[in-house]
PDB file of N, CA, C, O and CB in Angstrom:
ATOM      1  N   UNK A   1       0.839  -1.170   0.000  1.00  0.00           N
ATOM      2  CA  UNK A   1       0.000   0.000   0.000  1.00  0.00           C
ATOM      3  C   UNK A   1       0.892   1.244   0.000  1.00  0.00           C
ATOM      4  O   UNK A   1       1.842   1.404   0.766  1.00  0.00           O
ATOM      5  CB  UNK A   1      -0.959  -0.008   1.216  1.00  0.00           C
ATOM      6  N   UNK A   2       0.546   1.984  -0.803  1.00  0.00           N
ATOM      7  CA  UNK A   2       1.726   3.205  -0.699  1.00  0.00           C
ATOM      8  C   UNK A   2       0.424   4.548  -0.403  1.00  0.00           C
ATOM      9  O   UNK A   2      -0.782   4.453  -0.632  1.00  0.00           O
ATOM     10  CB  UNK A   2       2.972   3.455  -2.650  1.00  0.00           C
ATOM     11  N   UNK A   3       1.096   5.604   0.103  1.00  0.00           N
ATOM     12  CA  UNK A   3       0.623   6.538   1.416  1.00  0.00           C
ATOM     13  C   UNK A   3       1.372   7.996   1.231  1.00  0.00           C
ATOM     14  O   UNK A   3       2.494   7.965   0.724  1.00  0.00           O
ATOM     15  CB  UNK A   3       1.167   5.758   3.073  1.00  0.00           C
ATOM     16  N   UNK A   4       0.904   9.074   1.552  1.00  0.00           N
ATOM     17  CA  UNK A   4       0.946  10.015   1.089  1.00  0.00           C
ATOM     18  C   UNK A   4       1.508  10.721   2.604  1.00  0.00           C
ATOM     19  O   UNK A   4       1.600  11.948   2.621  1.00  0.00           O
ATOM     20  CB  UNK A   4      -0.355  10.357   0.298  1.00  0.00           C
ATOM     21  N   UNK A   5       1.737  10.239   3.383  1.00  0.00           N
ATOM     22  CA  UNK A   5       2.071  10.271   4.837  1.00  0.00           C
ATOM     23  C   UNK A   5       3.350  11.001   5.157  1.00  0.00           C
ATOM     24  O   UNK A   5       3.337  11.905   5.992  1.00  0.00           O
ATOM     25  CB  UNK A   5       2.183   8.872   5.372  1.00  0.00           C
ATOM     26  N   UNK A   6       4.575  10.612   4.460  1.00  0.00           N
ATOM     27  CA  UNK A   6       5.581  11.701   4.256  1.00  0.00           C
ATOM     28  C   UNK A   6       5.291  13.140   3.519  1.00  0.00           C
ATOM     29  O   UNK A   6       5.854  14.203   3.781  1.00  0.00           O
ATOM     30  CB  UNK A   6       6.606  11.075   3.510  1.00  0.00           C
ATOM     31  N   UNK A   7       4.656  12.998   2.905  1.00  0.00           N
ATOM     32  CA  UNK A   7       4.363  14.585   1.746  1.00  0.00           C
ATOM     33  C   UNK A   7       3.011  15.132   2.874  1.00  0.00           C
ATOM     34  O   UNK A   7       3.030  16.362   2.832  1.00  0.00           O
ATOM     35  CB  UNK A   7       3.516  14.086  -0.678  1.00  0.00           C
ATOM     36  N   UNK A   8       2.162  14.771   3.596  1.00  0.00           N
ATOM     37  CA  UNK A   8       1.585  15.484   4.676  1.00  0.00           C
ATOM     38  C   UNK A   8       2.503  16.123   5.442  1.00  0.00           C
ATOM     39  O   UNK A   8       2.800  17.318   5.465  1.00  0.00           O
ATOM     40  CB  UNK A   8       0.845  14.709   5.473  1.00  0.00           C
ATOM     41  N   UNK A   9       3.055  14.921   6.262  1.00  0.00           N
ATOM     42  CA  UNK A   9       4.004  15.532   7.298  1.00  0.00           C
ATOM     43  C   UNK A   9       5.173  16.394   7.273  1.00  0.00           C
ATOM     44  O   UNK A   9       5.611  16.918   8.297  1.00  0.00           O
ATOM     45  CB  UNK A   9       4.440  14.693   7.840  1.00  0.00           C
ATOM     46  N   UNK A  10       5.749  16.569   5.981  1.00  0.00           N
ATOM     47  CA  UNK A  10       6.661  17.513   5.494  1.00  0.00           C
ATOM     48  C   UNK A  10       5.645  18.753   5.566  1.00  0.00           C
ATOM     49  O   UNK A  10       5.999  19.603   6.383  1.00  0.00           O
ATOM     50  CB  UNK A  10       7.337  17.129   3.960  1.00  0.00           C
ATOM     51  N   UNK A  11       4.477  19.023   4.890  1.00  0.00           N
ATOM     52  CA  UNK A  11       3.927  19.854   4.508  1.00  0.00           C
ATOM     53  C   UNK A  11       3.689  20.899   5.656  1.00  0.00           C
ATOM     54  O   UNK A  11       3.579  22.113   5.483  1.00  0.00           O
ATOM     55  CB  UNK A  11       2.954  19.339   3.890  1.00  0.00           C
ATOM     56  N   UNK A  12       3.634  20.288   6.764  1.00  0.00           N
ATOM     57  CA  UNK A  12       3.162  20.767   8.388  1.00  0.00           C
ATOM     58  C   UNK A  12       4.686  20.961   9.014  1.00  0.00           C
ATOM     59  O   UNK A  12       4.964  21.615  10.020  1.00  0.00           O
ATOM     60  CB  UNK A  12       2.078  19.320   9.451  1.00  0.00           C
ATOM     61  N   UNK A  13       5.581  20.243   8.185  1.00  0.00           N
ATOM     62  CA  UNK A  13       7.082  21.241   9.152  1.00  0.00           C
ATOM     63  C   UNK A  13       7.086  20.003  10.177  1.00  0.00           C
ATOM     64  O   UNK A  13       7.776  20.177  11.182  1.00  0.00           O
ATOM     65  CB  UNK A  13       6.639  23.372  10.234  1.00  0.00           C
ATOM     66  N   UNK A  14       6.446  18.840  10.067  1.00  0.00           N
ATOM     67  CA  UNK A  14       6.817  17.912  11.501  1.00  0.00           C
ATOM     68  C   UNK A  14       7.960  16.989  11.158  1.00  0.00           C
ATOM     69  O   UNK A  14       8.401  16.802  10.024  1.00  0.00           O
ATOM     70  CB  UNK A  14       5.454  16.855  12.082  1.00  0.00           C
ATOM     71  N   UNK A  15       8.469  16.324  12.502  1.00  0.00           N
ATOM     72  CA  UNK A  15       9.711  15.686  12.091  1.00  0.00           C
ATOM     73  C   UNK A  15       8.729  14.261  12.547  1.00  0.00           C
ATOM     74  O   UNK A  15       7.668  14.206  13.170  1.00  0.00           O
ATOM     75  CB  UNK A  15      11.458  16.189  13.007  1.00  0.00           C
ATOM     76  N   UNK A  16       9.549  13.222  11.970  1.00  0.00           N
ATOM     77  CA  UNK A  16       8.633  12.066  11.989  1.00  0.00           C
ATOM     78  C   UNK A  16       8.559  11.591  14.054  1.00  0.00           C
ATOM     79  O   UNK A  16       7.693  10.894  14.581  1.00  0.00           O
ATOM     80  CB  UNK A  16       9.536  10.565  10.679  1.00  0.00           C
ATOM     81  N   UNK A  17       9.172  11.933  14.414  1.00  0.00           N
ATOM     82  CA  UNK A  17       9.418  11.987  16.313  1.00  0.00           C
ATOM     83  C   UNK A  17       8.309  13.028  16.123  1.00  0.00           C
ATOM     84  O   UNK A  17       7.328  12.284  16.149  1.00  0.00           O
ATOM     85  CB  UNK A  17      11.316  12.656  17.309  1.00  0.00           C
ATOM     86  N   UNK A  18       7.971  13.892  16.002  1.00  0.00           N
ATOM     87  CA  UNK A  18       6.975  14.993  16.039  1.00  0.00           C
ATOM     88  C   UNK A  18       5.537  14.160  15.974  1.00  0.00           C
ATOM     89  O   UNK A  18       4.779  13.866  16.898  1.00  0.00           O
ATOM     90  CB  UNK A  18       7.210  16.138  14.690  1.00  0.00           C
ATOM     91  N   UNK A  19       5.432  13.882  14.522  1.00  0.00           N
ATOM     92  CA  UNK A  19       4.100  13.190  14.758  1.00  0.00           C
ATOM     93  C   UNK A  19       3.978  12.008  15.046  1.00  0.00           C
ATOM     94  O   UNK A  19       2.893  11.583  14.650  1.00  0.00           O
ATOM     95  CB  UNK A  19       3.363  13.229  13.867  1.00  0.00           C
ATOM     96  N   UNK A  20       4.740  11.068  15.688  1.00  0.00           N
ATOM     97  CA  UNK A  20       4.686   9.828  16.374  1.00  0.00           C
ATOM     98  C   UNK A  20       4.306  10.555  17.617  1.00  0.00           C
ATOM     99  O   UNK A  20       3.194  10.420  18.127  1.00  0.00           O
ATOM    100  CB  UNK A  20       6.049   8.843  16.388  1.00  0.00           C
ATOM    101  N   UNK A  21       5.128  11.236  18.045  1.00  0.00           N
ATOM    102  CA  UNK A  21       4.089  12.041  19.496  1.00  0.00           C
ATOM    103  C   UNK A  21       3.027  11.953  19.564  1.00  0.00           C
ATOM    104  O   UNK A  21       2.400  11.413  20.475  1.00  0.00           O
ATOM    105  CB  UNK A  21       3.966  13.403  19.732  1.00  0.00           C
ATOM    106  N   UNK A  22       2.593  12.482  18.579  1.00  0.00           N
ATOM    107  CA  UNK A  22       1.324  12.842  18.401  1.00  0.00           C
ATOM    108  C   UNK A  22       0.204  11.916  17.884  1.00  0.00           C
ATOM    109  O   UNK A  22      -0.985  12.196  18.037  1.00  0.00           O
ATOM    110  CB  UNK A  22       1.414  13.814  17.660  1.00  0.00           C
ATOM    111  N   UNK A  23       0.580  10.949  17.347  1.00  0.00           N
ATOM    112  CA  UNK A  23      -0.406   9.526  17.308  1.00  0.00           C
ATOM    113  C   UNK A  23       0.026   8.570  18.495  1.00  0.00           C
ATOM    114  O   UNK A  23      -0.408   7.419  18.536  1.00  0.00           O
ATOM    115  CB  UNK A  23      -0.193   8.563  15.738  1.00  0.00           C
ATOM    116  N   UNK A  24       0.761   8.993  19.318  1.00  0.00           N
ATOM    117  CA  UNK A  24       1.033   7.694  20.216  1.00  0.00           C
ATOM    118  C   UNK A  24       1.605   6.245  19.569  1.00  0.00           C
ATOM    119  O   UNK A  24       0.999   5.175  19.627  1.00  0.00           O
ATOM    120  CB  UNK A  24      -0.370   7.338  20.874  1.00  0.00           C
ATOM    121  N   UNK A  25       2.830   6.454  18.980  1.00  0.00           N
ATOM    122  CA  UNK A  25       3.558   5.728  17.799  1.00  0.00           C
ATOM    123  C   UNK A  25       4.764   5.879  18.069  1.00  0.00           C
ATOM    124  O   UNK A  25       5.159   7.041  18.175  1.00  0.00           O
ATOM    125  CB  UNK A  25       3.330   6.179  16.407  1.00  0.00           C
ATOM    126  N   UNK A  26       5.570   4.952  18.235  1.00  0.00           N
ATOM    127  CA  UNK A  26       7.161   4.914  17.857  1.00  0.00           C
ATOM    128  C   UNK A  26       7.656   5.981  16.235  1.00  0.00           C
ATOM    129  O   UNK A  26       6.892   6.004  15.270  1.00  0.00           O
ATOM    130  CB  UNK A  26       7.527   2.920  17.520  1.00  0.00           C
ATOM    131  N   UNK A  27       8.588   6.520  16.235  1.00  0.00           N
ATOM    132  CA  UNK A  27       9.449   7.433  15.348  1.00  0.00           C
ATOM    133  C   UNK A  27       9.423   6.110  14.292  1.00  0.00           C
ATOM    134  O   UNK A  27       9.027   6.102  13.126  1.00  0.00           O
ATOM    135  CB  UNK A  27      11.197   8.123  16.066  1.00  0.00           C
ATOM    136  N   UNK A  28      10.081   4.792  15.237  1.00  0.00           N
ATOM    137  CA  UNK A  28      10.025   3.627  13.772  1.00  0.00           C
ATOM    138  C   UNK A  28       9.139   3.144  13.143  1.00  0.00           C
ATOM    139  O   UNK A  28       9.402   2.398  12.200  1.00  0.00           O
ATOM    140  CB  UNK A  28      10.456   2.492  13.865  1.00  0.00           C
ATOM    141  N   UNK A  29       7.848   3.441  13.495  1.00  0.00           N
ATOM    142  CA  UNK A  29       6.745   2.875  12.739  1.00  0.00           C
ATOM    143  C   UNK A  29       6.249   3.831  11.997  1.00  0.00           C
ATOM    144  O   UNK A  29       5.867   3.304  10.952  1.00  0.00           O
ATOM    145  CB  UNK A  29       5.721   2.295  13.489  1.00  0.00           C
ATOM    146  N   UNK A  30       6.044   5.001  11.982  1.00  0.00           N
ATOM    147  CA  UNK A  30       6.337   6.870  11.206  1.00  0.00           C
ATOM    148  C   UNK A  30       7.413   6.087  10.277  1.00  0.00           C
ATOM    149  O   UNK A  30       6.976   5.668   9.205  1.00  0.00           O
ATOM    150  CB  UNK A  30       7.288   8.684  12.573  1.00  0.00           C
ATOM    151  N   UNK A  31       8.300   5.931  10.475  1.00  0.00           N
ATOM    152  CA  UNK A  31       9.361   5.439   9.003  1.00  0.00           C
ATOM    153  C   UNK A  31       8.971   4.338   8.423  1.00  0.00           C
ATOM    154  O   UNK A  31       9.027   4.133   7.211  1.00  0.00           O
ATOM    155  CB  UNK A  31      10.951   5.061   9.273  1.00  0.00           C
ATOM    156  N   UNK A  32       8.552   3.567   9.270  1.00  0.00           N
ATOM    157  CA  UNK A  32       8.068   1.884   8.335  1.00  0.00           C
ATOM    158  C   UNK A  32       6.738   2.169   7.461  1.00  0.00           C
ATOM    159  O   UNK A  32       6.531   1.459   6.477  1.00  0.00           O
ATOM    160  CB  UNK A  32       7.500   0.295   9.660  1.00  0.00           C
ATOM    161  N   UNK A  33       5.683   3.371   7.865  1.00  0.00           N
ATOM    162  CA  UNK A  33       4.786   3.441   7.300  1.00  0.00           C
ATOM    163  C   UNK A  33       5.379   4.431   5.734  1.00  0.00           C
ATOM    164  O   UNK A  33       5.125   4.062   4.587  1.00  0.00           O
ATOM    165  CB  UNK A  33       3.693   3.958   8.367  1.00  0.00           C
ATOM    166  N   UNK A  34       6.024   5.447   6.015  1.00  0.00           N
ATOM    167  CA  UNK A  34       6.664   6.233   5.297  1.00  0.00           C
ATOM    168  C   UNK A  34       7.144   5.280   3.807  1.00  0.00           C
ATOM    169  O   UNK A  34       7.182   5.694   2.649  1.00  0.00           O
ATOM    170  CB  UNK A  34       7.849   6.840   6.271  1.00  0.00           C
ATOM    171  N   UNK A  35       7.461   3.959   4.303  1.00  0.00           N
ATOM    172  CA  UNK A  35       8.721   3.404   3.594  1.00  0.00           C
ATOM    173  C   UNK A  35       8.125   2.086   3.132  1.00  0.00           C
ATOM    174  O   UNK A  35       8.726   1.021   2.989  1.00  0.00           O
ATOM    175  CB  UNK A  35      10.155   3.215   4.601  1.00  0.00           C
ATOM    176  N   UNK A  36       6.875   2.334   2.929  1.00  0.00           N
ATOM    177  CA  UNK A  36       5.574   1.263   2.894  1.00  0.00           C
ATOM    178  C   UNK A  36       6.278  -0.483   3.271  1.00  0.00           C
ATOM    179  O   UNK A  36       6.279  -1.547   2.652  1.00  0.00           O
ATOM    180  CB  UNK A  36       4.725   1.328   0.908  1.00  0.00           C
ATOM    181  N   UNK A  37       6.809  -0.031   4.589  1.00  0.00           N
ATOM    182  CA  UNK A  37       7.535  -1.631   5.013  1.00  0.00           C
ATOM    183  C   UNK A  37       6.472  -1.630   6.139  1.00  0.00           C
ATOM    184  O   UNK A  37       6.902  -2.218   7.132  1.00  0.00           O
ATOM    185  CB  UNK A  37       9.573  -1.802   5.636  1.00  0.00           C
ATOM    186  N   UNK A  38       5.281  -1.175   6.280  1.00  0.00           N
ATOM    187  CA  UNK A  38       4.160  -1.282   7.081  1.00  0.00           C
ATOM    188  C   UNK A  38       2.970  -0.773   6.918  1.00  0.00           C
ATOM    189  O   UNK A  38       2.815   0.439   6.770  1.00  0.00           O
ATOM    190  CB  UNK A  38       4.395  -0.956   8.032  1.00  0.00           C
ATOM    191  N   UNK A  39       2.076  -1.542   6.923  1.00  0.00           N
ATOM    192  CA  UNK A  39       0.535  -0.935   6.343  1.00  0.00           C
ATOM    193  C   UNK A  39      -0.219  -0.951   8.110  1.00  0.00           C
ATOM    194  O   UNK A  39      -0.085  -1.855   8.934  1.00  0.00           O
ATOM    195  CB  UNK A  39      -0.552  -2.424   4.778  1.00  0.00           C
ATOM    196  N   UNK A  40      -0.971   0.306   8.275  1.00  0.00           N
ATOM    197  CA  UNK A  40      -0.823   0.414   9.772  1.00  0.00           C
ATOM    198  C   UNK A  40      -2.738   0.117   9.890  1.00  0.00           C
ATOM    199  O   UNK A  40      -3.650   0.185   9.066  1.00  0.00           O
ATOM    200  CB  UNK A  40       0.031   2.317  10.463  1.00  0.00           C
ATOM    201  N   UNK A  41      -2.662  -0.222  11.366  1.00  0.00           N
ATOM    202  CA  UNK A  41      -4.251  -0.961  11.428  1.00  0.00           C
ATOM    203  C   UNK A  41      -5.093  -0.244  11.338  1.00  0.00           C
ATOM    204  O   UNK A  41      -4.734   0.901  11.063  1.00  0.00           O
ATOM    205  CB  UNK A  41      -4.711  -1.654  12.540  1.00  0.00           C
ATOM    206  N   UNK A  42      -6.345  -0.430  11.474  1.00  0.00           N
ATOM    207  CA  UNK A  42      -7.609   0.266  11.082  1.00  0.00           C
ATOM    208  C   UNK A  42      -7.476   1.245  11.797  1.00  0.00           C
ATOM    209  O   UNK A  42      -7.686   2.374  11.353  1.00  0.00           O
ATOM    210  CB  UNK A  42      -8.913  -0.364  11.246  1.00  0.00           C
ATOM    211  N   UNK A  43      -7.060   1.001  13.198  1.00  0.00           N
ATOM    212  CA  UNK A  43      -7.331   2.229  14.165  1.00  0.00           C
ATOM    213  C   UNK A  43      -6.464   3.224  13.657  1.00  0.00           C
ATOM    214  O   UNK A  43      -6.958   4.229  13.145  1.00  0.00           O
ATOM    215  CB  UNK A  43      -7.030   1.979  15.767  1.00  0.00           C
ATOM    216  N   UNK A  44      -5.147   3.072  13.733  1.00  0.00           N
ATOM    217  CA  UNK A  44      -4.332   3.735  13.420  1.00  0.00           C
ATOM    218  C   UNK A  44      -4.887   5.183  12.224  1.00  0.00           C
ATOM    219  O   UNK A  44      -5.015   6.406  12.276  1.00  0.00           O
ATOM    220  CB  UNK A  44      -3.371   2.658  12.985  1.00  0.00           C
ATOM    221  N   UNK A  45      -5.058   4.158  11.316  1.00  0.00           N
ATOM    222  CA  UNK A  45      -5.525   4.848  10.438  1.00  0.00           C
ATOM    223  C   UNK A  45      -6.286   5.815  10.262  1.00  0.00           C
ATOM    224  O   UNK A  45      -6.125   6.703   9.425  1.00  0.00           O
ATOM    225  CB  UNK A  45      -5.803   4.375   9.990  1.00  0.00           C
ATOM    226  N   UNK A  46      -7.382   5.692  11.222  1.00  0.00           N
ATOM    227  CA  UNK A  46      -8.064   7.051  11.087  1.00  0.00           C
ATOM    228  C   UNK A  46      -7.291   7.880  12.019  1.00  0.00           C
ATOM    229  O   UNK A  46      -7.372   9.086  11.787  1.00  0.00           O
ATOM    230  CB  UNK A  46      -9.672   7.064  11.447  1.00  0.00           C
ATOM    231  N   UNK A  47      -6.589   7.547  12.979  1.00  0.00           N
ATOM    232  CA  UNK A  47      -6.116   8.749  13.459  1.00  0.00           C
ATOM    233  C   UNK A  47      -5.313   9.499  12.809  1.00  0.00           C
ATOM    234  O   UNK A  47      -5.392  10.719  12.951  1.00  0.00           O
ATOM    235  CB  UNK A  47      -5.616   8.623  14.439  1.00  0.00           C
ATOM    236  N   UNK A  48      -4.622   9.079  12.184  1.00  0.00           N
ATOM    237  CA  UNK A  48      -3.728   9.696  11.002  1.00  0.00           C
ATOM    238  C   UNK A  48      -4.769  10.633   9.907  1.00  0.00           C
ATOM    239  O   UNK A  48      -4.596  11.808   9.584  1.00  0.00           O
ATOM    240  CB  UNK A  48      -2.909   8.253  10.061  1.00  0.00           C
ATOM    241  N   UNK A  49      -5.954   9.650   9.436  1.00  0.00           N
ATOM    242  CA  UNK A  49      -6.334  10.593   8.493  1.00  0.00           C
ATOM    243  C   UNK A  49      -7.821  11.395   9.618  1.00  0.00           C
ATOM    244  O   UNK A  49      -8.845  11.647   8.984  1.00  0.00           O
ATOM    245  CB  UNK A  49      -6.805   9.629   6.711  1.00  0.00           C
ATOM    246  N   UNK A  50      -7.830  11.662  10.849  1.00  0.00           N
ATOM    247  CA  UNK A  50      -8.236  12.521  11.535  1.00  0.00           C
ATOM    248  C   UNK A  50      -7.150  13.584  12.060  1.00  0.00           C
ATOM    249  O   UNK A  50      -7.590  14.731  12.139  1.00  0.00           O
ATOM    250  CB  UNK A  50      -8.891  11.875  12.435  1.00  0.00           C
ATOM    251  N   UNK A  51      -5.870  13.410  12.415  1.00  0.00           N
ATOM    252  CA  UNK A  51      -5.040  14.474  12.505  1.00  0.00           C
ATOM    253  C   UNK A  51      -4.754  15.166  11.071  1.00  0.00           C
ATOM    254  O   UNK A  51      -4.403  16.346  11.055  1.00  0.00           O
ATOM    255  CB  UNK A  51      -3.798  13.996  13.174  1.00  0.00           C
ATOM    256  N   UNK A  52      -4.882  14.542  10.033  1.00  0.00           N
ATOM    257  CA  UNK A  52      -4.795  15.644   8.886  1.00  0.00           C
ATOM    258  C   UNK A  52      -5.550  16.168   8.341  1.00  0.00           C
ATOM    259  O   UNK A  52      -5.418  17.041   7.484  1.00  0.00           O
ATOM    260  CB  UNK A  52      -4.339  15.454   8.018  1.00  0.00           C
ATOM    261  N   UNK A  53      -6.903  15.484   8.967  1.00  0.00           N
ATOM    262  CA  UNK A  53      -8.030  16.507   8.593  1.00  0.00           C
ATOM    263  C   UNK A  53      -8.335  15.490   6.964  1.00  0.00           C
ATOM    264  O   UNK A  53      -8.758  16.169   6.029  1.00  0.00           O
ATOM    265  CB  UNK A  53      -7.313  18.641   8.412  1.00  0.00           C
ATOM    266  N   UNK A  54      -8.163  14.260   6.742  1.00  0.00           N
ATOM    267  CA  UNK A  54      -8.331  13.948   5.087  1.00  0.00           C
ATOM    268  C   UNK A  54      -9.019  12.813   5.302  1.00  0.00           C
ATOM    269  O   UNK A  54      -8.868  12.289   6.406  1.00  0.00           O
ATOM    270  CB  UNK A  54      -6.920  13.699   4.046  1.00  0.00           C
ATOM    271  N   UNK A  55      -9.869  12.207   4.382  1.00  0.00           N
ATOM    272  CA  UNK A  55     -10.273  10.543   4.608  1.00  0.00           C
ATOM    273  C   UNK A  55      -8.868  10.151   4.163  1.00  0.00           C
ATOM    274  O   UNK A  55      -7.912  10.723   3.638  1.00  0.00           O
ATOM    275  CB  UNK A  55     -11.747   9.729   3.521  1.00  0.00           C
ATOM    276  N   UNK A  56      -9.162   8.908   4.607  1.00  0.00           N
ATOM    277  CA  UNK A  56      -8.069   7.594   4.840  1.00  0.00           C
ATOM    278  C   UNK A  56      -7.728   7.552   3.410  1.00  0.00           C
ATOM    279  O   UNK A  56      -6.619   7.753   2.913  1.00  0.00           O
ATOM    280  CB  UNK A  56      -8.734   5.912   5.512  1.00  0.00           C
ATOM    281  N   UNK A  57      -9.036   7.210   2.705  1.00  0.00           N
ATOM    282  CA  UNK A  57      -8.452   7.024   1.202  1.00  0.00           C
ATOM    283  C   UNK A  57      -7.623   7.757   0.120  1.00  0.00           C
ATOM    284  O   UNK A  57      -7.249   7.321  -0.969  1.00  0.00           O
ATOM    285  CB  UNK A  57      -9.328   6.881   0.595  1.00  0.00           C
ATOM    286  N   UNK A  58      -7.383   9.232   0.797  1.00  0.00           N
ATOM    287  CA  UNK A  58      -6.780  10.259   0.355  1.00  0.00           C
ATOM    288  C   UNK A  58      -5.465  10.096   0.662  1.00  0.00           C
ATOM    289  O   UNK A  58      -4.484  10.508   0.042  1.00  0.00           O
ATOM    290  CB  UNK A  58      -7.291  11.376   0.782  1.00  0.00           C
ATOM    291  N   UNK A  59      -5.531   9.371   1.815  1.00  0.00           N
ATOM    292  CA  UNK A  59      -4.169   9.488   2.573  1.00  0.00           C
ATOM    293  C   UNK A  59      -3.252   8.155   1.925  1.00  0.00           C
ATOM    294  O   UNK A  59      -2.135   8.349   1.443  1.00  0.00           O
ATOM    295  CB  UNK A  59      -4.436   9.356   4.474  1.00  0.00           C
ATOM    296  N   UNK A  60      -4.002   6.532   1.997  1.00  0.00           N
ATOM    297  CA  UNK A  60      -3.642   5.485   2.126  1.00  0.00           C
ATOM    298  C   UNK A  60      -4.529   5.245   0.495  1.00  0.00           C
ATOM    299  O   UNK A  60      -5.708   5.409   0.182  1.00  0.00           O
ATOM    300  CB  UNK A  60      -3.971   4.746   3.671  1.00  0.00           C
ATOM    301  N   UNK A  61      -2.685   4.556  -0.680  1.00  0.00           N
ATOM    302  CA  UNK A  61      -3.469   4.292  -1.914  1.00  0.00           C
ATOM    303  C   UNK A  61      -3.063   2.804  -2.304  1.00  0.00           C
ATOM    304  O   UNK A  61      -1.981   2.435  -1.848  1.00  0.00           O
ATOM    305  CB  UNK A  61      -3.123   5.417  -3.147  1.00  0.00           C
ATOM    306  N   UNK A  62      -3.812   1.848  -3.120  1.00  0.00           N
ATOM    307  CA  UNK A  62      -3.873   0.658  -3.163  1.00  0.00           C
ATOM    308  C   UNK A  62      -3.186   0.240  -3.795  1.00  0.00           C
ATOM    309  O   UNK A  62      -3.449   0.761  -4.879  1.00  0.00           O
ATOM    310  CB  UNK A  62      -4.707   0.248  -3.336  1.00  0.00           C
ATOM    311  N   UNK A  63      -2.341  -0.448  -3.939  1.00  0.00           N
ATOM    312  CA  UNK A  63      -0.686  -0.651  -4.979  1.00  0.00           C
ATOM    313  C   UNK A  63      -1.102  -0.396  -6.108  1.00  0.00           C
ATOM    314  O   UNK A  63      -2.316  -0.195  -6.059  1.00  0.00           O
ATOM    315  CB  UNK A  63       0.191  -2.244  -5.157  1.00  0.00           C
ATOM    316  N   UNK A  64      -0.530  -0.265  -7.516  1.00  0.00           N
ATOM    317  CA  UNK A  64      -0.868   0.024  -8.838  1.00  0.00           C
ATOM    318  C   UNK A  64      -0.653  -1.866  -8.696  1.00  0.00           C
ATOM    319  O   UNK A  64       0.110  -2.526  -7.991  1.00  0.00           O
ATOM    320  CB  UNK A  64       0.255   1.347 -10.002  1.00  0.00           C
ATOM    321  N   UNK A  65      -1.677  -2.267  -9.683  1.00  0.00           N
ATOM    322  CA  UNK A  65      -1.617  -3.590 -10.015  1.00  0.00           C
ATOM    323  C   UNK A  65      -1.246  -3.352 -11.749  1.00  0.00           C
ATOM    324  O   UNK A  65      -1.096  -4.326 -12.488  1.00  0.00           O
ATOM    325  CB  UNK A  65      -3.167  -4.460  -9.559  1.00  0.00           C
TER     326      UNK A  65
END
């Protein structure tokens, strides 16, 4: 699944320790998601696309097949 999650969080000036704060997340899972070496759980997910204010599907896109 590839994710738009780095180009948000740049956009806001956060460092990936910044918004792991802020979802209650390790800095390494902010990079594993970044680095699509992790597709993160349901919950997760909306908090991410509730701190940016976007649906999920905006945020989180479905591999090119």
């Amino acid at each position: 699944m590839n994710n738009r999650l780095r180009e948000l969080r740049e956009e806001r000036g956060w460092s990936q320790g910044q918004l792991a704060e802020q979802l209650d997340v390790s800095r390494q899972t902010i990079n594993a998601l970044e680095t699509s070496k992790y597709d993160p759980s349901l919950p997760l997910a909306f908090r991410i696309a509730h701190l940016f204010g976007e649906p999920i599907e905006s945020i989180f896109l479905p591999d090119a097949d």
